[in-house]
N, C-alpha and C positions, 0 to 999 in steps of 0.2 A: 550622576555618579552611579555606574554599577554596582548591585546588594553582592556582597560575596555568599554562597550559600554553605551553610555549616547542617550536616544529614547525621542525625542518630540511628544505626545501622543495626540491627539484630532482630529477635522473632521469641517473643512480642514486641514490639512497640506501644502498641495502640493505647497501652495504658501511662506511660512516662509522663513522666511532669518535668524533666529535663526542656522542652521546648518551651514552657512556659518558663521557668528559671533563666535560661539564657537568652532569650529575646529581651525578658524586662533586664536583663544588665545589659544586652547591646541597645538598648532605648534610652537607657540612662546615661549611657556613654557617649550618644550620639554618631555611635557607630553601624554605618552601612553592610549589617550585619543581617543575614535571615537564616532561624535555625529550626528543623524539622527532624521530622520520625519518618524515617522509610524502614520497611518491613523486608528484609533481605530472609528467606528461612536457610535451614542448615544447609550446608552444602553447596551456598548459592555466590555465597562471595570471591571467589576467585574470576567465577565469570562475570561477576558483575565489577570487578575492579576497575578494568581498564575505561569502561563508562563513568563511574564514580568520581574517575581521577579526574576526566575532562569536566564533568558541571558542576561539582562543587570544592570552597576553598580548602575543606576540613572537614575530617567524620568526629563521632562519637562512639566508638565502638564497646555492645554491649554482648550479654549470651544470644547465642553460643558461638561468636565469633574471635572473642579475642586473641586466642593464642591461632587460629588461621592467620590474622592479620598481621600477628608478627612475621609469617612467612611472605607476606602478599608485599611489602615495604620495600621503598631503597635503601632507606637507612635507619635500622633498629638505635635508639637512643641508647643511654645505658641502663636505666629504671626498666627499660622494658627488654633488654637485654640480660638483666640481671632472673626477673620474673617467669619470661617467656611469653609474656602476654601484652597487649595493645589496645589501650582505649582511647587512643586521643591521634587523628592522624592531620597532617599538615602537610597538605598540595601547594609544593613553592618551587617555581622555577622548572616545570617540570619532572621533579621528582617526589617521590613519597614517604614521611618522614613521620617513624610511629614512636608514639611514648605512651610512657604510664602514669596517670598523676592516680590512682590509685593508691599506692601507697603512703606517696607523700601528703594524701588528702586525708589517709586514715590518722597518719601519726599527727597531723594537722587538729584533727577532732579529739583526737586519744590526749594529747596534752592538754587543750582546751577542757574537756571532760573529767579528766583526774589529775588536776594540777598538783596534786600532794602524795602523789601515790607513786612509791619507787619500788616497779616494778621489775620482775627479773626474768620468769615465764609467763610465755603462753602457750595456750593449747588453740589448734583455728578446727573450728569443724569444718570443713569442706574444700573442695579440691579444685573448683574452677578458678576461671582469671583473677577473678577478685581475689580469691584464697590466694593466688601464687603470687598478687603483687604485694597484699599483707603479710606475706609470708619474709617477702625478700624485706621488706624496708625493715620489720619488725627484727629481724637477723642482725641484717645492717648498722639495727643502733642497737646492738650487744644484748638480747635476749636469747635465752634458750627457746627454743621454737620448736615446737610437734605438731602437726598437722596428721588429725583422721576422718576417715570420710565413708559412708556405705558403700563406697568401693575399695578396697585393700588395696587393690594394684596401682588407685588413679595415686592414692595419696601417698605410695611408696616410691611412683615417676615421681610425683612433686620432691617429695625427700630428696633423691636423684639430682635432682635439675638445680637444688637450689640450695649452695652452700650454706651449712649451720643449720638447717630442718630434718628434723627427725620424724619418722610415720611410725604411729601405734596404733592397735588395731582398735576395732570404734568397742570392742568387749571390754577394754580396759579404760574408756572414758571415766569412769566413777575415780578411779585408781590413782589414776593420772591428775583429775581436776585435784586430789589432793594436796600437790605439789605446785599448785599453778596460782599467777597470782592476776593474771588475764584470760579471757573465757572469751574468744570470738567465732560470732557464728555468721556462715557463709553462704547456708541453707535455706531455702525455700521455709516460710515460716510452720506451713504445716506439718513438716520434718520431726518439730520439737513434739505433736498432739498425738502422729498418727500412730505411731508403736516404730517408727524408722531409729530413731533413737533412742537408748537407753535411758531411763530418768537416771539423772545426774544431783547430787547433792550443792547448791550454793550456800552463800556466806556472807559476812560483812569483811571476810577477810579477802574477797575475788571482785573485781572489775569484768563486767560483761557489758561487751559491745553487740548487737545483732546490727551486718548490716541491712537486713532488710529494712525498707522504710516505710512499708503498709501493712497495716495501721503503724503509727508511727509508736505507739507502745505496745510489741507486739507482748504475745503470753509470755515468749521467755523473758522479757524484761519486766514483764509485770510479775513475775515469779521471782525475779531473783531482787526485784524492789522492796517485795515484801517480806523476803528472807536476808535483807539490811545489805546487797550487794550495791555497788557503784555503778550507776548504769549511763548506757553513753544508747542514743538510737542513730538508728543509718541515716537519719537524712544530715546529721552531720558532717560524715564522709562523705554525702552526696554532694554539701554545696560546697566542703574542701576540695573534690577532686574536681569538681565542677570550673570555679574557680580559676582553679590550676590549668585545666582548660582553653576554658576563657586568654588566660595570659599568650600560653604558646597558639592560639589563633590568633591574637592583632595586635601580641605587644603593648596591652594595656592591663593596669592592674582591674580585675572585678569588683563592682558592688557588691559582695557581701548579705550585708544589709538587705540590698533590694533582690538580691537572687533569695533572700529568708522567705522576704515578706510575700513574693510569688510564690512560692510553697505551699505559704500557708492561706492562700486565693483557692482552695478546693474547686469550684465552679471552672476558675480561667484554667485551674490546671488540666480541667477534663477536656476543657476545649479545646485546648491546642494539644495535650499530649496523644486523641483519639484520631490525628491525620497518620494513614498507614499507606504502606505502597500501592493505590491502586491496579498497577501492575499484575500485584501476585496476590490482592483478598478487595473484591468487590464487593465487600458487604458492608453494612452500615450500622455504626453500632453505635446501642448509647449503654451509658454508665450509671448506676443506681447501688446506693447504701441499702447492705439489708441486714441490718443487727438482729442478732440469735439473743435467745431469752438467755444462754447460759454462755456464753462466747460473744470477743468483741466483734463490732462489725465490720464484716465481710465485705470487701469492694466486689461484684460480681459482674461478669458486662455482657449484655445480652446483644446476639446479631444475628438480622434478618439478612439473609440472602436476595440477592433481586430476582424478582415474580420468574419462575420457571413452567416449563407443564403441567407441574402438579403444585400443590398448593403452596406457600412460602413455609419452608423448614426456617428454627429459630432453633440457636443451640446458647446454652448457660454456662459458665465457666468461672469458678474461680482465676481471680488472679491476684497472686499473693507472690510479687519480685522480690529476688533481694535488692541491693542499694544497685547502682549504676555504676560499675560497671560503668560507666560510662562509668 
């Protein structure tokens, strides 16, 4: 029996724990499924589409590809027509067929999260794929929605593109969370530390979701924990939209469960989410915790280039994703 391959496609990869979530639900399934991390960088996927489309059954589309991919597709669904953006693609019959479980994975965790909470707005910090497919489905099931982001103009297209969302400027964040009774962040987690956003007041009376999911209690949650807010973290939208995934790849429902418990395999996760496109980064990297005396710990990942004429360069980098996007 032929493995159908399912490729996690954006830049980074090299950190995702996506391949390790979805291999252990196609192992439990018993399904001839094989799912990876290729490293496509900006600007690289149109050329690389028509390759993509011949070796594997299905992508996972992450930053900073998603709303390219809405354009690269045969046929945009309607979640992803609705959004503008694409994270889940399916090669059947020859053509190419993009959706979004992104949204449907957030309101998936959002219900789970705050089963008693009848909410009416929200406010999304930020402006990429994620944000526009949070943006629409949150619309879609009758919330007033505002969307601001450190760019004026991205969040004011999104306003544009996506009926029932409003853009305010990120000056008026304090102003705004007033009136809000959901607080999702879309942002890179160091957004909230570095001075890129305003401090903002929380509450017991606001629901905050960050989708980022490293560390999985990131500051902002752990601030508005302690300040009696409702907190939801991304890896719940990850294995919702994940999931969701799952299905429109092989028509079977997910383990759940077992896409959790892979999650929470820290070791397996580094193992298989650190395979990147050989193609475009020949370096080799490994993964190590290094917790700050006054700050959670930091996933950072160090990589050694292979031996050249002068001595082997090593460069260090934070990497703090938001949720997947996938």
């Amino acid at each position: 029996m032929s493995v159908g391959r399912i490729a996690l496609v954006g830049d980074p990869v090299s950190g995702s724990v996506s391949p390790a979530m979805q291999n252990a639900a196609f192992r439990e399934r018993g399904l001839p499924f094989e799912y990876e991390a290729l490293r496509v960088p900006r600007g690289d996927l149109p050329a690389r589409f028509a390759s993509l489309r011949e070796q594997f059954a299905g992508l996972n589309v992450t930053i900073p590809h998603k709303e390219e991919a809405a354009r690269l597709v045969d046929v945009v669904e309607p979640a992803a027509r609705v959004s503008g953006s694409v994270n889940t693609v399916v090669f059947r019959n020859g053509r190419a067929f993009g959706d979004s479980t992104d949204g449907q994975g957030f309101l998936h965790a959002l219900r789970r999260g705050a089963p008693e909470r009848e909410l009416r707005s929200a406010l999304i910090v930020g402006t990429g794929g994620a944000a526009r497919a949070v943006a629409a489905a949150l619309a879609g099931d009758g919330l007033n929605v505002r969307v601001t982001g450190r760019g004026a103009d991205a969040a004011a297209r999104l306003a544009r593109d996506i009926a029932g969302v409003e853009s305010v400027r990120i000056e008026e964040l304090d102003i705004v969370l007033d009136d809000t009774d959901l607080l999702v962040s879309a942002v890179p987690v160091q957004a909230w530390d570095d001075g890129s956003l305003p401090e903002v007041p929380l509450g017991p009376e606001l629901v905050v979701f960050d989708l980022a999911y490293r560390p999985r209690r990131t500051p902002l949650l752990e601030r508005a924990e302690a300040e009696g807010s409702t907190i939801i973290e991304g890896i719940e939208m990850l294995i919702e939209q994940g999931a969701l995934s799952f299905l429109l790849w092989t028509g079977v429902e997910a383990p759940r469960a077992v896409m959790r418990e892979a999650l929470e395999e820290p070791e397996r996760g580094r193992a298989e989410g650190e395979r990147v496109d050989r193609e475009h980064d020949h370096r080799v990297c490994r993964v190590r915790q290094r917790p700050g005396p006054a700050r959670p710990a930091t996933r950072r990942t160090s990589c050694r280039r292979p031996r050249r004429d002068v001595a082997d360069e090593e460069e260090v980098r934070d990497v703090r994703e938001p949720a997947e996007e996938a």
